[in-house]
N, C-alpha and C positions, 0 to 999 in steps of 0.2 A: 593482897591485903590479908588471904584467910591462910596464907602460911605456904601456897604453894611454891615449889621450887622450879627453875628454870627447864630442869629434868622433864619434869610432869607437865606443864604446858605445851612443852615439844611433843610430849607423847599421845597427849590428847588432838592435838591437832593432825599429826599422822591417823590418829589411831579414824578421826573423821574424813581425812581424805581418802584413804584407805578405804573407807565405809561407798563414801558417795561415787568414788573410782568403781569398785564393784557394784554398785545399783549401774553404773553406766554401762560395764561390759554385760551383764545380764540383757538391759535392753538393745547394746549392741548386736549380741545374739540372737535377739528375738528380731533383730527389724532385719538382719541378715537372710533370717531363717523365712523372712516373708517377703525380703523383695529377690530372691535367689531365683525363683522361676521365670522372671524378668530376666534378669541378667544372662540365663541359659539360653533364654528365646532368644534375646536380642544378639548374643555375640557366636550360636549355636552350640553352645557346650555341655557338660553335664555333670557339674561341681553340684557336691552334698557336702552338707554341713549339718558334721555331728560330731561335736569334740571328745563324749564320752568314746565314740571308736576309734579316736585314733590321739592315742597319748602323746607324741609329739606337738601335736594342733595343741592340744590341752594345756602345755608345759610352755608353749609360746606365747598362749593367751594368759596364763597364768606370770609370767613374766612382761607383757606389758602390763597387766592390771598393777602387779607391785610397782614398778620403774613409774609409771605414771602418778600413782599416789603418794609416793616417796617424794616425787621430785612436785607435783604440784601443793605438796603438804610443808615441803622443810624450808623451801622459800619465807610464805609467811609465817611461818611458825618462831621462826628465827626473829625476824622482823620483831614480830608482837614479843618474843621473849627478852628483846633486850630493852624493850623500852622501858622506861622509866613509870614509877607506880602514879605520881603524882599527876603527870600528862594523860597518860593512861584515864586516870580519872577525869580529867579536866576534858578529856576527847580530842586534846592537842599532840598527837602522836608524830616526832620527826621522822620516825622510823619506817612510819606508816607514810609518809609524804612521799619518801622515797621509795618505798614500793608503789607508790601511784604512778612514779615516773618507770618504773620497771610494765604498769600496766598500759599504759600509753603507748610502749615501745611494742608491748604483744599485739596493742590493737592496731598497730599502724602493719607490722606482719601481717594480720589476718588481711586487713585491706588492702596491701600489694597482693596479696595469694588469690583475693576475689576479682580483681581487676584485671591481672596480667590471666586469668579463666575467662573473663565475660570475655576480654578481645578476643582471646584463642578460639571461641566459641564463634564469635561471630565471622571472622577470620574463616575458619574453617569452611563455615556454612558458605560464605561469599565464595568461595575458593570450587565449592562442591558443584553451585550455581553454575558456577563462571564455566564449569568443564560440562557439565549435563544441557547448559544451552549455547554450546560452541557449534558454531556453525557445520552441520557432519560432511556437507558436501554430496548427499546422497539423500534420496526420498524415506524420509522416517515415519510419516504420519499414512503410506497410499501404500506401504508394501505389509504383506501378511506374511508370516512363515512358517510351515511345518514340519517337525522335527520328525522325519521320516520313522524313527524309529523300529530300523527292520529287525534287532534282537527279535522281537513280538513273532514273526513270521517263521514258520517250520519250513515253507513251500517256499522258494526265491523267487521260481518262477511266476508261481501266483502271484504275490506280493508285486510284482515290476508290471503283473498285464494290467494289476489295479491301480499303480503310481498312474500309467498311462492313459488310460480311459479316464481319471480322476482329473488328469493336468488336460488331457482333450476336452473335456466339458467345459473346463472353466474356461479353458482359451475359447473357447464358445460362447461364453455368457454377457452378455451388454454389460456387467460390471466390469468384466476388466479389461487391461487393456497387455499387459504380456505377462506370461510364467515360463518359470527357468528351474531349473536342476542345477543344483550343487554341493560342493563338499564344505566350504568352504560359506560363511555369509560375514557381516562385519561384530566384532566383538570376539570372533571364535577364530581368528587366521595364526594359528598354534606354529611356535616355533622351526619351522621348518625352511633352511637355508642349504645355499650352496654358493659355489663360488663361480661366477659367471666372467669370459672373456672375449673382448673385443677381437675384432680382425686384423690381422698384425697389419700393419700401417696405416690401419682407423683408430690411431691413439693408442694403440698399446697396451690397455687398461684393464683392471679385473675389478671384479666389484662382488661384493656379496649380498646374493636377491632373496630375499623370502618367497616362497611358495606359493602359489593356491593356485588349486585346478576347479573349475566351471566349466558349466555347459553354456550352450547356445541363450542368447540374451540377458545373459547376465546382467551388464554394464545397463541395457536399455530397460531392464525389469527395475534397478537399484535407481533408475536415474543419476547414474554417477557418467557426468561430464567426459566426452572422446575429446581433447584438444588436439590431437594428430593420428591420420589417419584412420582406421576403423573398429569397431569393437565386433566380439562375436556375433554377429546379430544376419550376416549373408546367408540365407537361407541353400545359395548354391555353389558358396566358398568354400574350399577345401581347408579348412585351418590346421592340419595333420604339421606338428611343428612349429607351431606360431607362437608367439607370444607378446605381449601387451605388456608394458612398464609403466610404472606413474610417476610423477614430474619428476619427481625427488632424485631416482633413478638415473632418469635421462639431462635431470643436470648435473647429477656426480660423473656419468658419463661424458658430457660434454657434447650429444649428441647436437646435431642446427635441428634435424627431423628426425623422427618417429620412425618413417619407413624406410625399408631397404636397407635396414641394419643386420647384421647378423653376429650373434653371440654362439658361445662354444662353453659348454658347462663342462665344469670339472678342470678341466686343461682346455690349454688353445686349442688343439687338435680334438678336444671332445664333440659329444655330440652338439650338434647345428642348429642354432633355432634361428627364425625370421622376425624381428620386430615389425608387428604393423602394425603398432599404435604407442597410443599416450593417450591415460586418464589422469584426470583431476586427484590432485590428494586428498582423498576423500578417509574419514576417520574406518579405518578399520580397525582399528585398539583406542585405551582410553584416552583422552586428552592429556592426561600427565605423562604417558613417554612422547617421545620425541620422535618426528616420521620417520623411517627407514624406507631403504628402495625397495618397491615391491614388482615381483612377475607375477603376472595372470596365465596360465596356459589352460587350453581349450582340450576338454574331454569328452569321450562321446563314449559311453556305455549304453549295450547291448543289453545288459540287467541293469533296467532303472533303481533296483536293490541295491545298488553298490552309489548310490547316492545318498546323501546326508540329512539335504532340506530341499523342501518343492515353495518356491519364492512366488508371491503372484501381487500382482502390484494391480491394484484395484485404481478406479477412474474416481477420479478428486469426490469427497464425501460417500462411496459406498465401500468401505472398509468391511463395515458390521455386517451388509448382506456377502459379501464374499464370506468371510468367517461363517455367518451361517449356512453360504452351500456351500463352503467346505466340510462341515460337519456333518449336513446331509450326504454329501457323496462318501464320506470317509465309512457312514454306517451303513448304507445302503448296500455298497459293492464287496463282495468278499475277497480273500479272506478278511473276518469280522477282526479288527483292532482301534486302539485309540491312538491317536495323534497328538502331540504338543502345537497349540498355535499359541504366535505371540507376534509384537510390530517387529518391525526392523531394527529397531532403535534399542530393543529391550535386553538385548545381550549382551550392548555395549557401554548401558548404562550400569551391567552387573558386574563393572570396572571399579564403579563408584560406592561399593554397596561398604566396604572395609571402612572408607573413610567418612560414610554415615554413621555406620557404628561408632566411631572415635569422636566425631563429632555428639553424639549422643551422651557419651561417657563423660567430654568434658562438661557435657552443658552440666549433665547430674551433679559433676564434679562442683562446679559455679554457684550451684543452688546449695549444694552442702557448706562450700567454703562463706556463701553469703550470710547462710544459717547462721554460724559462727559466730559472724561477725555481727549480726544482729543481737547474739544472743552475749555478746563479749561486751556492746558498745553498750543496751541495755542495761548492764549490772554494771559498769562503772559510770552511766551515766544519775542512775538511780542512788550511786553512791554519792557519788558528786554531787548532788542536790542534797542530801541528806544532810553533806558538811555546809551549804552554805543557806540552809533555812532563815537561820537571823538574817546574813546579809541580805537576803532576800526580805522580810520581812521590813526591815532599815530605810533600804530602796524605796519599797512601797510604801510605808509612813510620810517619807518624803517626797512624794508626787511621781514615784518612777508606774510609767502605764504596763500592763499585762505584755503589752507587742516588744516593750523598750527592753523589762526583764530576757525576755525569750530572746531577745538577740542576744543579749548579753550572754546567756549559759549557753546558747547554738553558737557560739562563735568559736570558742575553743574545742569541741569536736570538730568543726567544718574545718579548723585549720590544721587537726590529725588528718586527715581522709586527705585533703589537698596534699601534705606531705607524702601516705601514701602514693599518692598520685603521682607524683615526680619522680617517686622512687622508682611506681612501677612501670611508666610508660617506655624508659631506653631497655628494661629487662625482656618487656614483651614486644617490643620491637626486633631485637637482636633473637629473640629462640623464633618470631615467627616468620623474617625475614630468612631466618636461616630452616624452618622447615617451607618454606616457596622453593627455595634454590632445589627441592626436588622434585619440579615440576617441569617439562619443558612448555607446560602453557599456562601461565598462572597470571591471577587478577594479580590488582594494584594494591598495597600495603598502604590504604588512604587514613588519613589524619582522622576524620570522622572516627575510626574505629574504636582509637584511642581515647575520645571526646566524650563517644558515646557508655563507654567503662568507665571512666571518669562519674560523667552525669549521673550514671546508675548508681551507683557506689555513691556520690553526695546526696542525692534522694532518697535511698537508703538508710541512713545516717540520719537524717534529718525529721523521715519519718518518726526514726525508734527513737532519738533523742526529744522530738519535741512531746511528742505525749509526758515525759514526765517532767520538762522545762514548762510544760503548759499547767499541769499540778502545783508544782511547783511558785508558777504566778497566779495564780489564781487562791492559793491558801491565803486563810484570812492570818493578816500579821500578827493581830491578839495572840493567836494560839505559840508563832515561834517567840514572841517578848515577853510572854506575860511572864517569866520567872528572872527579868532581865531588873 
């Protein structure tokens, strides 16, 4: 009306998007620059953030701040420029109706992007659950273990008379009931294979076994289940060549029993071992791979130094006083060093620890994408009240109550979010269905999960909308008629 041209509207609206676009990357950087010691901890890394040093970082961020302000500026910019002076006036904007349906379209993105998060989030956690209390098949809560740690030692021979006197006491002590030596405990059974063969005309078969060598009572320190035949535990059995396989094993073999089998490493004609046993598949890796056949063979070292961990499996409820005479014996007897103790279960929980992080990441993700949307539904909810003040006002002249109003304006948001909702549940079905298929032991993809991203996301919504549908009914009508 004061003479500007369509030029100059355009320019000013950029020139404010622009403005508010950089107040945003400013505090971008600043909430960066304060949650970055998190994010290091949490994922162990050691990312700095300082764009003044490194002019690339600078030139990127400089290039979303423009592309951002450009493109959230020329939208409405446009919009308002073509409309017409007299609507304009009147507050009846076609142009503007039609970017309200362009704003709907964002809000219903942001609310697929927060929903198809919460499930991922929840999804995950079930899934972390599902593998951290899966059944191990082995004593988690009654075994201790010490991470021998002989780097520490100059002297080998010292070090091995102290392993020994160390594992003598405890096998002495009313707390427990067996300790073992080994290289090998569950969560740590490291890639180690070969290719193992049957006896020619006992099937024909080669198979390839994973590795680990232990000493004496192993199986009965871990409490991991002998179904055939015996575990290292004979105090006057020669086991020089023996070996133990577990189920898996001896059903890919085909074997009826455990003993009296003899396998041939490397080639038929290789060296000779004796199966005299079968344990339980018990978890010695995460629950996300898939069992493999595993060999046990029996080791007996002369330098206890050349062992790994000293396992002691304590009598149900005294865990804590083993731990603490293990830590008296470890400082008492020289040579003077320190030991790692930790349960049995703790090595193979640190399977799980990548997919706590991701889990973490997304839930942050979830609370930002909600943010969003709080802050999206918010401002056009705020908006939308503002356009229908008279009607609002109308309503209540004519007997509409404060409850009847608030249904009425809560009704066309809840049926965004519901849309949402449809949109998002076959998207988050199909990405979390297809990250399960990389699990060989994975929870159930339950309807709940979907239900419960849904509910959150409409309580949400309904939250931020009714505070100012409830404004909104509650204004005394005087004020929106009195120029009517």
């Amino acid at each position: 009306m004061f003479g500007a041209s369509r030029k100059q509207l355009i320019i000013q609206m950029l020139t404010e998007s622009l403005m508010v676009s950089f107040v945003a990357l400013l505090l971008g950087g600043l909430i960066t620059t304060l949650t970055l010691p998190y994010f290091n901890q949490l994922f162990g890394t050691r990312l700095h953030f300082n764009p003044l040093q490194n002019p690339i970082l600078l030139l990127i961020l400089a290039a979303i701040w423009l592309v951002i302000g450009i493109v959230s500026g020329t939208v409405p910019a446009l919009f308002m420029a073509k409309a017409k002076l007299t609507n304009s006036i009147r507050g009846s904007l076609s142009s503007v109706n039609k970017a309200g349906t362009a704003r709907y379209s964002l809000l219903i993105v942001q609310f697929v992007i927060a929903i198809v998060l919460i499930a991922g989030t929840v999804l995950i956690r079930k899934q972390i659950s599902f593998m951290m209390n899966k059944d191990t098949k082995f004593d988690k809560e009654n075994v201790v273990v010490a991470d021998l740690e002989t780097w520490q030692y100059q002297d080998m021979k010292a070090a091995s008379q102290k392993f020994k006197v160390i594992s003598e006491e405890l096998q002495a002590s009313p707390y427990v009931e067996s300790v073992c030596f080994s290289n090998t405990i569950p969560g740590t059974y490291n890639q180690n294979y070969n290719t193992f063969y049957t006896e020619e005309g006992k099937g024909d078969k080669n198979i390839r076994l994973r590795k680990a060598y232990v000493g004496k009572n192993y199986f009965k320190t871990y409490g991991i289940k002998v179904l055939d035949g015996s575990g290292f535990d004979q105090d006057l059995t020669n086991y020089k060549n023996c070996m133990i396989l577990n189920k898996t094993a001896i059903n890919k073999l085909g074997f009826k029993g455990a003993t009296d089998q003899l396998m041939h490493e490397s080639s038929p004609t290789g060296d000779e071992w004796k199966v005299i046993g079968e344990v339980d598949d018990f978890s010695y890796q995460g629950a996300q791979n898939k069992m493999q056949p595993l060999a046990h063979f029996f080791t007996q070292h002369d330098n206890l130094a050349d062992w790994n961990y000293l396992s002691v499996k304590a009598k149900p409820g005294a865990a804590l006083q083993v731990i603490a005479l293990m830590k008296k014996e470890w400082k008492k007897i020289p040579p003077l060093a320190t030991a790692n103790y930790f349960f049995a279960n703790d090595k193979l929980n640190d399977y799980y620890k990548e997919y706590i992080k991701v889990n973490q990441l997304i839930a942050w993700f979830s609370v930002l994408a909600i943010m969003l949307s709080i802050l999206g539904l918010f401002a056009l909810s705020s908006y939308m009240m503002t356009r229908r003040v008279k009607e609002i006002g109308i309503r209540k002249v004519n007997g509409a109550k404060v409850s009847e109003v608030m249904s009425m304006l809560n009704k066309d948001f809840v049926k965004w979010v519901a849309i949402a909702f449809v949109i998002a549940t076959p998207i988050a079905w199909f990405a979390l269905n297809k990250w399960l298929e990389n699990f060989a032991n994975r929870t159930s993809l339950s309807w709940w999960i979907f239900a419960l991203a849904g509910i959150l996301a409409l309580g949400i919504a309904l939250l931020t909308v009714s505070w100012q549908s409830w404004k909104a009914a509650t204004r005394n009508p005087v004020e929106a008629l009195r120029y009517e």
